[in-house]
Each structure stands twice: as C-alpha cells, then as structure tokens.
C-alpha positions in Angstrom: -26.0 32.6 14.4 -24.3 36.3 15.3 -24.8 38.9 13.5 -21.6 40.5 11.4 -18.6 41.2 13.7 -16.9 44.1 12.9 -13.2 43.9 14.4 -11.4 40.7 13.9 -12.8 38.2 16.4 -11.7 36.1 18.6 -11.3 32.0 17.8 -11.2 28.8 19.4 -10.0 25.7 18.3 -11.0 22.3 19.4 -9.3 19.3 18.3 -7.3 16.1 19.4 -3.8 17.8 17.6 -1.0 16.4 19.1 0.8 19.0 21.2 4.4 18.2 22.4 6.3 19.9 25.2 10.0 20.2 25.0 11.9 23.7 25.3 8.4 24.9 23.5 5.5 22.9 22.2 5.6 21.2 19.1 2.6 20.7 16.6 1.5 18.2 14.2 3.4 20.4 10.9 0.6 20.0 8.7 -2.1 21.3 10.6 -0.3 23.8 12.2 0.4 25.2 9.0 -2.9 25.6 7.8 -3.9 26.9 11.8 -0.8 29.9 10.9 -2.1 30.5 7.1 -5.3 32.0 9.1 -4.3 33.2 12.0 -4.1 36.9 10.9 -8.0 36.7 10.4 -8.5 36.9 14.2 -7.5 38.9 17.3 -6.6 35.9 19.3 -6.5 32.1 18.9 -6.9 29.8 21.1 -6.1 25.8 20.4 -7.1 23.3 22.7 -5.1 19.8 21.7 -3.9 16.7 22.9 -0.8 16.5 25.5 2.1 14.1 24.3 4.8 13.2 26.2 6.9 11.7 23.9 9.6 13.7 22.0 8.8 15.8 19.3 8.5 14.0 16.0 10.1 15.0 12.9 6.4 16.1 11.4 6.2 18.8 14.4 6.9 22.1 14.3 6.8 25.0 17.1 4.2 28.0 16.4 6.2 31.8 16.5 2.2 33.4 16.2 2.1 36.3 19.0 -2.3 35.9 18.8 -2.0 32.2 19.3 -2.2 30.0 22.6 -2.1 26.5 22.8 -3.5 24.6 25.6 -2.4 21.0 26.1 -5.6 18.6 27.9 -4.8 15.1 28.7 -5.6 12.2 26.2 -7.6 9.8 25.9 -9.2 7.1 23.7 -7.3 4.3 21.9 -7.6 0.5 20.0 -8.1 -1.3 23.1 -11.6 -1.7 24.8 -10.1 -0.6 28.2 -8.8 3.2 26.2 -12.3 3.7 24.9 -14.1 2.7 27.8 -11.8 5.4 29.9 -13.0 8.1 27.8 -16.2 8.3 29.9 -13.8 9.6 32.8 -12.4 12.5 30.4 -15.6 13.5 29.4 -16.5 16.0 31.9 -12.7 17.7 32.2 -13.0 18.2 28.4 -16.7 19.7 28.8 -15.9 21.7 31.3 -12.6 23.3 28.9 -14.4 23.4 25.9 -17.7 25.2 27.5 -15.0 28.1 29.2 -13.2 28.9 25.8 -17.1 28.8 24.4 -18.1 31.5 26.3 -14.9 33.7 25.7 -15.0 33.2 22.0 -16.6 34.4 19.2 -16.2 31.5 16.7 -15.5 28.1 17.5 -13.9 26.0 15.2 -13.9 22.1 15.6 -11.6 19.5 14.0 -13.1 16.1 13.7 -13.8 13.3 14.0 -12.3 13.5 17.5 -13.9 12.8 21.1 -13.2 17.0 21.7 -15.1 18.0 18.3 -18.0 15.5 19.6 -18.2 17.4 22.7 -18.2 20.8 21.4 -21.2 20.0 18.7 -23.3 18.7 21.7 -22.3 21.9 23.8 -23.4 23.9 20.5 -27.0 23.8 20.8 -26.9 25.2 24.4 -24.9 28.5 23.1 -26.8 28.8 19.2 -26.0 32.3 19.1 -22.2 32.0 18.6 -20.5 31.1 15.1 -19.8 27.4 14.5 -17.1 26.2 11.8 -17.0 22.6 11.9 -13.9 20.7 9.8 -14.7 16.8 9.5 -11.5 15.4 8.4 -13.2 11.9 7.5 -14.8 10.0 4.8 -17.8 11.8 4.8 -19.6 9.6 1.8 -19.3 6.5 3.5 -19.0 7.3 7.0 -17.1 5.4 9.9 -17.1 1.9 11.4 -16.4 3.9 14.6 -19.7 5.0 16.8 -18.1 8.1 17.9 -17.9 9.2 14.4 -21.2 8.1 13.5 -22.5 9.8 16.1 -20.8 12.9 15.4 -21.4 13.0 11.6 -24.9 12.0 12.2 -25.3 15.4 14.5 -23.7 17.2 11.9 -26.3 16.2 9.4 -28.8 17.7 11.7 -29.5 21.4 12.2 -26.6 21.6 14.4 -25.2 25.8 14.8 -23.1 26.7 12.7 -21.4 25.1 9.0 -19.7 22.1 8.1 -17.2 21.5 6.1 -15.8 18.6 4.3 -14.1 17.3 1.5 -16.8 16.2 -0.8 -21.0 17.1 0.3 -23.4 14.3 -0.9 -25.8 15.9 -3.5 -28.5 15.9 -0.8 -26.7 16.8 2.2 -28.6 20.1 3.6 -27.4 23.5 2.5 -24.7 23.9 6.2 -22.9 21.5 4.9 -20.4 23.0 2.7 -17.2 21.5 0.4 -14.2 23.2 0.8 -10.8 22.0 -0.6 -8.2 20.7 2.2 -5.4 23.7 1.8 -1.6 22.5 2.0 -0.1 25.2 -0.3 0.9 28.6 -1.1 0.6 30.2 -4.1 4.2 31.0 -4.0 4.9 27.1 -2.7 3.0 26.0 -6.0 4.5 28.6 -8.7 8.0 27.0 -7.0 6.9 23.4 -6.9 5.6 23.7 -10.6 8.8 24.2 -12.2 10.3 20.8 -11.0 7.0 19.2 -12.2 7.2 20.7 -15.9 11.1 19.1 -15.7 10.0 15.8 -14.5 10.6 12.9 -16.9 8.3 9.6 -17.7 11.0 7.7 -19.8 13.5 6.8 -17.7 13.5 4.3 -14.5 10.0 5.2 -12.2 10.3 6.2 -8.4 7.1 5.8 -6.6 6.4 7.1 -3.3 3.8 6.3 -0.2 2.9 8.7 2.2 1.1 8.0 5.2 1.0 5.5 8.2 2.3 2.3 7.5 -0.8 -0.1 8.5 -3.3 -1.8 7.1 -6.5 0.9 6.4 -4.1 2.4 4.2 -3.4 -0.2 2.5 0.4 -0.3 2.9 1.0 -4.5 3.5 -1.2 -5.0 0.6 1.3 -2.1 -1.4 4.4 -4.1 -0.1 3.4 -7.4 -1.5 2.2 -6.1 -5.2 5.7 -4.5 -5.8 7.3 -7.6 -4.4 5.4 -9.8 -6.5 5.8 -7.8 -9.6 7.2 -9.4 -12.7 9.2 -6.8 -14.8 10.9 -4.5 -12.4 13.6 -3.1 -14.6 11.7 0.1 -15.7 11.4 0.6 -11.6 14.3 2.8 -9.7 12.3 2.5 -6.0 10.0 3.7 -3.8 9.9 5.8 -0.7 7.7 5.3 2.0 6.9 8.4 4.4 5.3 7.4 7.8 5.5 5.5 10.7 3.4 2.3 12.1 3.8 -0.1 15.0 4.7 -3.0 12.4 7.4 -0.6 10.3 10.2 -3.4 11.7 8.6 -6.2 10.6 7.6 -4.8 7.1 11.3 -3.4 6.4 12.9 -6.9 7.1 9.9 -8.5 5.0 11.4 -6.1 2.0 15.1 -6.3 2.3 15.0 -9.1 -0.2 13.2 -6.9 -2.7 14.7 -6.7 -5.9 13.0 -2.9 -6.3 14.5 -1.0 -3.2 12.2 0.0 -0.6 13.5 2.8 1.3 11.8 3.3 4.6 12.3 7.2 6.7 9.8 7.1 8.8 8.4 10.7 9.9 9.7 13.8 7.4 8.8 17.5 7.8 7.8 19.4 5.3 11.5 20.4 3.9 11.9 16.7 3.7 9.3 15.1 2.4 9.4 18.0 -0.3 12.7 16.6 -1.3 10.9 12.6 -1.8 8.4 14.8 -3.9 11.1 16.1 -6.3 12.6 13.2 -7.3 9.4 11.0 -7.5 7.1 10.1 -10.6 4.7 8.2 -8.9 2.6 8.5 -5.4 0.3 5.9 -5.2 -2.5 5.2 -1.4 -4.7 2.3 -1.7 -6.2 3.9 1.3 -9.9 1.9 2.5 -10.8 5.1 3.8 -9.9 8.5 3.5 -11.0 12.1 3.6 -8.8 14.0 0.6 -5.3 13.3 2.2 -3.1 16.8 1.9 -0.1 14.7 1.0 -1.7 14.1 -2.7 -2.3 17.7 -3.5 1.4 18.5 -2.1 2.8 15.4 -4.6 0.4 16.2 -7.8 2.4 20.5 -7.3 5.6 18.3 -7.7 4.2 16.5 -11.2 3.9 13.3 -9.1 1.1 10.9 -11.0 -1.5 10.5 -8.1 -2.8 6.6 -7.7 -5.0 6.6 -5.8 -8.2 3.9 -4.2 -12.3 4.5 -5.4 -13.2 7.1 -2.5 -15.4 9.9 -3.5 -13.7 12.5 -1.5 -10.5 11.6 -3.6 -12.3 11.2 -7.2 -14.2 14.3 -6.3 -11.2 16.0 -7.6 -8.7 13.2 -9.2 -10.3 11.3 -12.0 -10.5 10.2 -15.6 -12.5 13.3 -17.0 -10.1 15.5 -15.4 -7.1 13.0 -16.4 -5.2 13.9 -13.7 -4.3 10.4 -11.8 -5.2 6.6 -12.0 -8.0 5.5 -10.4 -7.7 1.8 -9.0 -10.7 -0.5 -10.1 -10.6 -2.1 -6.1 -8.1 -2.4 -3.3 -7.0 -6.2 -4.5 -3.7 -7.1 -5.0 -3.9 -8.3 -8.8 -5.3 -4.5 -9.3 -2.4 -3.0 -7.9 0.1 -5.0 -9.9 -2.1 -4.6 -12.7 -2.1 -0.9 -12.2 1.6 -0.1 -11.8 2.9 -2.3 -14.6 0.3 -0.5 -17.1 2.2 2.7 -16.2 5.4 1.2 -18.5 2.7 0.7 -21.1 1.5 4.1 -21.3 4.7 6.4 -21.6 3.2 8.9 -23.7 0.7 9.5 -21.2 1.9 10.2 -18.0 3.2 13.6 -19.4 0.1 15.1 -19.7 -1.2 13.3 -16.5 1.4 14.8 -15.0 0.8 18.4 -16.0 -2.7 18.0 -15.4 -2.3 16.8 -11.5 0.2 20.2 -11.0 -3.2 22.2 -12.7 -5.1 20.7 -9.8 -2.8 21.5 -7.0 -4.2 25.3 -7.6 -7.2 24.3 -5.2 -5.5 23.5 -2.5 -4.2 26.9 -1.5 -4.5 28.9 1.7 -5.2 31.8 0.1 -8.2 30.3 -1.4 -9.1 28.6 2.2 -8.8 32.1 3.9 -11.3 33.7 1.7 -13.9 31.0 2.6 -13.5 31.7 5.9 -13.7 35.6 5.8 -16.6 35.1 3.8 -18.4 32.0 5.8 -17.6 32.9 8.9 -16.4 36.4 9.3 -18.1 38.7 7.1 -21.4 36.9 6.7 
C-alpha cells in the first residue's frame, strides 16, 4: 500500500449505480448522498456507474459537486441465463475503463457485490501499490447464492490490496477486513429527526411501514398475507409500502379488499419517504438476506420500532440486549402475525423501544463515516 499522501488525493469509484441522463444525470439518492457527504476529502472524484435509459426515478437526484465526474458504461447482467451469459462480452470494455481510472487515481474505491467491483479486485493485484477501499454491500455472514458474489467475497477474504469494509466482520475474518456502520444521516438530520421520535405515540391506532423492493427475498408477499390474515385489526391505522417491483400491480389488487389499508407509492426521495417516517410507529423487513439496509437507521431517527428478520448484519446493531427493535424468531408467516399482534400486548414497551432505536441512529452518521476514511485511507 502507498505511503501517506499529503494533499487531498484523487478518487475513483467503481460501482453498478444507476446513472440517468435527462437535462443532467440523475443518481440513485441514497448513495449519492453518502458519495457527496465525502467528497470534500478528495481533489477530484471520479464515478464510473451504470447507464439507464429510462427516466429518472423519484429516488434519483442530480450531483451540484464541482470535484465530481460521473461516467456512464453500458449495463449488463440480469435474471435471465441469456443477461448473465452476455456479461462475458462486457468484460473487457469494463476492464479496459476500470484499469485507465486505476492508473490516474490514487485511491480506488469499489462498491459491491457488482460485476465492476469484481473486476477492479482482480485488476488490484497487478497495481498493489495503490490504496484499495472496498464497500461490500451484501450479507457478508452468510454469503450469496450468486457465483459472482461468491467469487468476489471469497477474493476479498484473501490478501487482496487494500481494506474491506462491511456491515458486520465474522470474529475470524483477517484483520483488512473492517466493520464500519452504513452512514444515511447527519448529525443535524438526527438532532431534527429526534424530536418527532420523542413526540411519537404507542397508544393510539399503529401505522407500519415497508421500505424496499416489493418481491419476494424481501419478504414482501409473505408481509401482505400476515396482515391480511390478521385477526384483530382495530388497534391498526395502515401501512405504507415504499418501493417498486415487477408484481407491485398484482399485489395492490390482491390488497384492495384489506380491511387494514395498504397504501402503495412506489419510489419516494428522501423529502418523501421522510414524511412516511414521521407519521409511522412501526417499520418492519422480513428480508432473507440483507446487508444493514440504510432505510432502518433513517426509520429508528424517526422513533419508528424496527422489525426486523435473524441476519447478523442487522442484529449486529438491533437486538434484545440493546432493546432497540423486535427480532423475528424465522421468516414464516405464523411468526409474523404472531409478531405484530404481540405489539398491542406490549404498550408500555414500545416507548422505550422506541427511544432506544433513535439512540442507535447516532452510528449511522457521515460525520462518523468521513473520519474512518481520513483515518483508513487517507492519513494512514
């Protein structure tokens, strides 16, 4: 690895980000958020990401950074056999990118898993003298069913240049791999955000929320059927769901005969979904798998009660010592029910659940995430 650099250096960014072009390109909001948080650490930026043609979603947001340049490749990969086998043709155009912005930069930074990161830790060990700062965004405790991200989290187990960092290490993992908290907030967001949580009441009517794409490895069909086959539903008011997913349709007309509302509003940005946060008691992911998702950190700053599925990257920081959330026993459907009607039960509880998921929040700042980087990376 380089020795110290002096002057603010230079940075590259490798992911599969959705980048949209309209009058300007749009970015994925959340991660262009935390990209903009630590941007003033560096000279110059450059962001290699995923073209979109589509319009601009309502979870994108233009960049106004003067340091940072986005540059749009073409996509690949997909569900069907036919996408992933294409990816063999994209391989050398995406070597060929990534190993130019290698040699002009003085850290790399790689967001995975993602075909570009993959390709980036391979081209690693041919350049070992620059600075590495590898984010894997993925379960990291129990891995991936895909063999792209096996591969890459198995090279990233190995001596490979530079750190890693992740949600959660494994007690054993070697010492480059390092756990960082996934920032989403300010300090200024959270010292806001905190005084609607300290208002928020737990004796009146409920409202849950769901945030995330609507399919099934994050367990939203198996969500829609324990609140419609819930019993008592008078202590509910309704629930939001935040997301899209190629079956939305079919699950809103499979809910309009729900007794508890289920209001659907696809894609929000940040001002919106801050709103759904306000007003709710409850967020609740029966996710299968999951790295620690940004959306429960934002919700717990709000007071909302975190329930959440038995993934160590998740109970790393939300569970019953800390008493800040609800831990589901497993992802069946009579534990979900069972779950959310206990909640009525337990009133007097949820108050100090509640206080104690806003006390948690405080991890998840930039200003903490910045000065692991100037430490890790920068002034090591």
């Amino acid at each position: 690895m380089s020795q110290y650099i002096s002057e603010k250096p230079s940075l590259t960014i490798i992911s599969d980000t959705a980048m949209y072009s309209s009058d300007s390109i749009f970015v994925f909001e959340p991660v262009l958020r935390e990209v903009d948080s630590f941007r003033y650490l560096f000279s110059n930026i450059n962001w290699l990401g995923f073209r979109d043609q589509g319009p601009p979603p309502q979870n994108a947001s233009k960049t106004l950074s003067n340091n940072l340049k986005l540059l749009q490749v073409k996509p690949c990969g997909g569900n069907t056999y036919f996408k992933k086998i294409i990816i063999i043709i994209f391989v050398p155009y995406y070597t060929y990118m990534i190993l130019k912005l290698i040699k002009r930069s003085d850290i790399i930074h790689t967001r995975g898993p993602s075909i570009p990161a993959l390709l980036t830790i391979i081209s690693s060990f041919f350049y070992p003298s620059k600075k590495y700062w590898h984010k894997y965004g993925g379960d990291w405790q129990l891995g991936s069913k895909t063999i792209s991200y096996k591969l890459q989290r198995w090279l990233l187990m190995k001596k490979v240049p530079g750190r890693v960092v992740v949600a959660a290490r494994n007690e054993f993992d070697p010492p480059h791999i390092l756990s960082w908290e996934n920032p989403c907030l300010t300090e200024k967001e959270i010292h806001y955000n905190k005084q609607y949580g300290l208002n928020k009441k737990f004796n009146g009517k409920l409202i849950f929320c769901f945030v995330g794409r609507l399919e099934e490895s994050k367990g939203f069909p198996l969500l829609l059927d324990a609140f419609s086959k819930l019993d008592d539903i008078d202590w509910i008011s309704k629930m939001h769901c935040v997301g899209e997913g190629p079956k939305r349709g079919m699950f809103e007309k499979k809910t309009e005969r729900n007794q508890t509302p289920i209001i659907f509003h696809g894609l929000l940005n940040r001002q919106a979904l801050n709103q759904i946060y306000k007003e709710s008691h409850i967020i609740i992911l029966p996710s299968k798998s999951e790295g620690f998702p940004k959306v429960l950190a934002e919700a717990s700053s709000f007071g909302c009660i975190p329930i959440i599925s038995p993934i160590p990257c998740i109970t790393n920081y939300i569970n019953a010592t800390k008493n800040n959330g609800i831990i589901l026993n497993d992802l069946s459907l009579d534990e979900i029910i069972k779950t959310i009607m206990k909640l009525d039960k337990d009133r007097l509880h949820l108050n100090k659940i509640s206080l104690n998921a806003i006390n948690t929040s405080n991890l998840f700042t930039y200003e903490r995430y910045n000065k692991n980087i100037k430490k890790t990376f920068i002034n090591e």
